[in-house]
C-alpha angles and dihedrals in degrees: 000000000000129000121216113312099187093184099311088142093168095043085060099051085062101043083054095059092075094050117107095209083182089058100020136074106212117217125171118212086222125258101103096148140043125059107023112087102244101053099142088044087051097048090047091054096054096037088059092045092043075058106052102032096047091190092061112120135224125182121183121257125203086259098054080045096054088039097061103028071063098049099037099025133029130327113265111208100192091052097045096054098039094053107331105090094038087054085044080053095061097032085064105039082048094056081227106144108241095204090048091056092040095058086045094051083050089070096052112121120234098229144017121220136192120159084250098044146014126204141191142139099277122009123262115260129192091286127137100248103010081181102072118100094222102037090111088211089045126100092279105051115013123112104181132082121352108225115224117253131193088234115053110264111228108201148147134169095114101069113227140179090260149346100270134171118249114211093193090054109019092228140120121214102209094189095118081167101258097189098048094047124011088252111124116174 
């Protein structure tokens, strides 16, 4: 299971070396574009690995959200000049098609479920329907208490020092904040 990404391309080649596609199932928390300076090569990495190893697994993080509700739906000026234009930037130098992606990031699911673990972008927290992309306390967005499952929950989406268990919540939040330090979990 993957962190956030947001665009370190090279970060995740490495991280990828140590993958064993033969053994592993490989799933993303979401957050593969946006601050980090290789987004569309990013994207394309993971798009050629999500073909030819069908059971890789994409969710949708709140930056794949912003970025087509901004492609398919309405502009959204805070996004776009907090990290839009800079990932349009590179969309363009890249020759890497927006709306294509846009229409990609659409099909993510917005969890991941086995009977041992659960995983999505943010935990899930005590809302009403944790599974609506916009519900801003729900697995896409929230960003407060984690509630305890039976199954481990897998997240990322708030960056923290490490990927650390949490006892309270049996969870573990795998954001080690890629794009502000190198550190992919």
């Amino acid at each position: 299971i993957v962190g956030d990404v947001h665009g370190c391309f090279y970060t995740l080649q490495l991280l990828l070396g140590k993958w064993k596609p033969k053994n592993q199932q490989l799933i993303f928390v979401g957050d593969i574009i946006d601050h980090g300076n290789h987004s569309p090569q990013a994207a394309e990495l993971i798009d050629d690995l999500q073909k030819r190893h069908k059971d890789t697994v994409i969710l949708r993080g709140n930056h794949e959200h912003l970025f087509l509700n901004h492609c398919l739906s309405e502009f959204n000026k805070d996004w776009y000049e907090k990290s839009g234009e800079r990932t349009f930037s590179q969309y363009l130098l890249a020759g890497r098609e927006i709306n294509k992606d846009a229409e990609w990031f659409a099909t993510f699911p917005l969890y991941f479920e086995t009977p041992n673990f659960i995983v999505s972008h943010a935990g899930i927290s005590d809302t009403l329907d944790p599974f609506n992309a916009d519900n801003k306390e729900g697995v896409v967005w929230q960003r407060n208490e984690t509630i305890k499952l039976k199954q481990l929950q897998v997240f990322g989406h708030t960056p923290k020092e490490a990927a650390l268990y949490d006892f309270n919540s049996h969870s573990i939040n795998i954001d080690t904040g890629a794009y502000k330090c190198n550190k992919l979990t």
